[in-house]
C-alpha positions in Angstrom: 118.7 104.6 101.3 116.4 101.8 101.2 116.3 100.0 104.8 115.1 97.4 106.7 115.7 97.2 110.1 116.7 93.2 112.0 115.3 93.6 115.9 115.5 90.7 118.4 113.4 89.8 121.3 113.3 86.1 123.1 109.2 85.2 124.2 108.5 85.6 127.8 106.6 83.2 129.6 104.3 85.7 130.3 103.4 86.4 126.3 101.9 82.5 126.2 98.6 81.4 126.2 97.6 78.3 128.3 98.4 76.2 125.2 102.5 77.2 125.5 102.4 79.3 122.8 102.8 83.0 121.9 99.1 84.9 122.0 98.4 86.6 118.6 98.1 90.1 120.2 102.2 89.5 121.4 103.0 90.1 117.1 101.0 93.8 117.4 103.5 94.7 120.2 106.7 93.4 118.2 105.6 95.0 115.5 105.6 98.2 117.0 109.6 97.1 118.8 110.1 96.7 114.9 109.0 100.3 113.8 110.3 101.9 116.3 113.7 100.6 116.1 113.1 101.7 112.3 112.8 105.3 113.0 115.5 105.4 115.3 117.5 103.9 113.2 117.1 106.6 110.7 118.7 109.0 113.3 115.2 110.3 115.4 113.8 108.0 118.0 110.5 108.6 118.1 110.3 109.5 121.1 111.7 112.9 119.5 109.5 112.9 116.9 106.9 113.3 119.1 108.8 116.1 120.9 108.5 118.0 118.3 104.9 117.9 117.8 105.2 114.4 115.5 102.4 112.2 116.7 101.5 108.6 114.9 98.8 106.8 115.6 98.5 102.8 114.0 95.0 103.3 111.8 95.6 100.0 111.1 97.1 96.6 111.3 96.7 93.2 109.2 98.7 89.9 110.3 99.1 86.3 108.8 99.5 84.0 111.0 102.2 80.8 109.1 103.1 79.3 112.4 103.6 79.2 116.0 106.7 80.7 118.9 106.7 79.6 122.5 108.2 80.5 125.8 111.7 80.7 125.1 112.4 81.1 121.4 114.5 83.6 120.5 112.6 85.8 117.6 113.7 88.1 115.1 111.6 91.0 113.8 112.2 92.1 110.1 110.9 95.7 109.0 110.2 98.3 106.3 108.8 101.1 105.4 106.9 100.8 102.3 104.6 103.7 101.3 104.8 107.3 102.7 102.1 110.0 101.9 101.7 113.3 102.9 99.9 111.7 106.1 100.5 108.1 105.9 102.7 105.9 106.3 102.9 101.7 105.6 105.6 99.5 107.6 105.4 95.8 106.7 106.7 93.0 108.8 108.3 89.8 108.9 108.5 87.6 111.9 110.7 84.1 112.1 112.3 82.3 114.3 115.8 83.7 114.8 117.8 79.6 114.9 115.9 78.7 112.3 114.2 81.4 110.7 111.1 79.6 110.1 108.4 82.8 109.6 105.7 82.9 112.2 104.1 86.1 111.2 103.9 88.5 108.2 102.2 91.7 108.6 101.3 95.3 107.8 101.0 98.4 109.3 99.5 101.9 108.6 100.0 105.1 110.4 98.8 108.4 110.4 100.2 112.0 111.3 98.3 113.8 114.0 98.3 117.1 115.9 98.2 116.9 119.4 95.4 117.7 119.7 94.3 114.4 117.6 93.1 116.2 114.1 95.1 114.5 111.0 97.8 116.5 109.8 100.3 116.6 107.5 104.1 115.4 108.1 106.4 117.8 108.3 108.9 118.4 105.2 111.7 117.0 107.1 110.2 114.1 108.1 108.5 112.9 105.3 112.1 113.6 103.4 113.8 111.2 105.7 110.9 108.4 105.7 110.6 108.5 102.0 114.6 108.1 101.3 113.8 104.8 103.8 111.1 103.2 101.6 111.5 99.4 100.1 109.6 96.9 98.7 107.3 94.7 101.1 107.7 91.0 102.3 105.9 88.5 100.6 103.2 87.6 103.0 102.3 84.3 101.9 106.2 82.9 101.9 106.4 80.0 104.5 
């Protein structure tokens, strides 16, 4: 069951620079609304996940900026999950505005599986099982 998951935030006044518009680190953090909302859509918030001993950690992150949001503008975050390996993990994002869905942002993602105790570590079954039924092609990051 391929998926990509459609979240929706509206940019507070306090995510702005002094030029009126969003600051670039504001994408990171709706990113991470996005993927989040991802894996609780596929029946485990994460918040569980790391219950049971499930801990991911972004190893990194790689964003193209097309154009600009301000205070106000209702946004809608687009994303999937597009690799999973035994201890890895790829989401890609896309990021328009919701009335218009001119894309501001396209992006990617990579996560890794640790203990607790912060060695890597390998995904349980389960969990890999579920991510990897979720998987689907990428966004075209240079698409305006």
């Amino acid at each position: 069951m391929a998926l990509e998951m459609v979240s929706e935030v509206r940019v507070r006044y306090a995510e702005t620079d002094q030029m009126g518009v969003v600051y670039h680190a504001n994408y990171l953090i709706w990113c991470e609304i996005g993927r989040t909302d991802f894996i609780r859509a596929l029946g485990t918030p994460y918040a569980q996940l790391e219950r049971d001993g499930v801990m991911l950690a972004v190893s990194d992150a790689a964003l193209r900026f097309h154009a600009s949001a301000r205070y106000d503008d209702a946004i809608r975050i687009y994303t999937r999950l597009t690799d999973v390996r035994s201890r890895a993990m790829t989401f890609a994002y896309r990021i328009v505005l919701a009335e218009s869905n001119t894309q501001l942002v396209s992006g990617t993602t990579g996560l890794i599986s640790l203990t607790r105790e912060g060695r890597l570590a390998s995904l349980p079954g389960p969990v890999r099982q579920l991510l990897e039924s979720s998987v689907s092609p990428g966004f075209d990051r240079d698409a305006a």
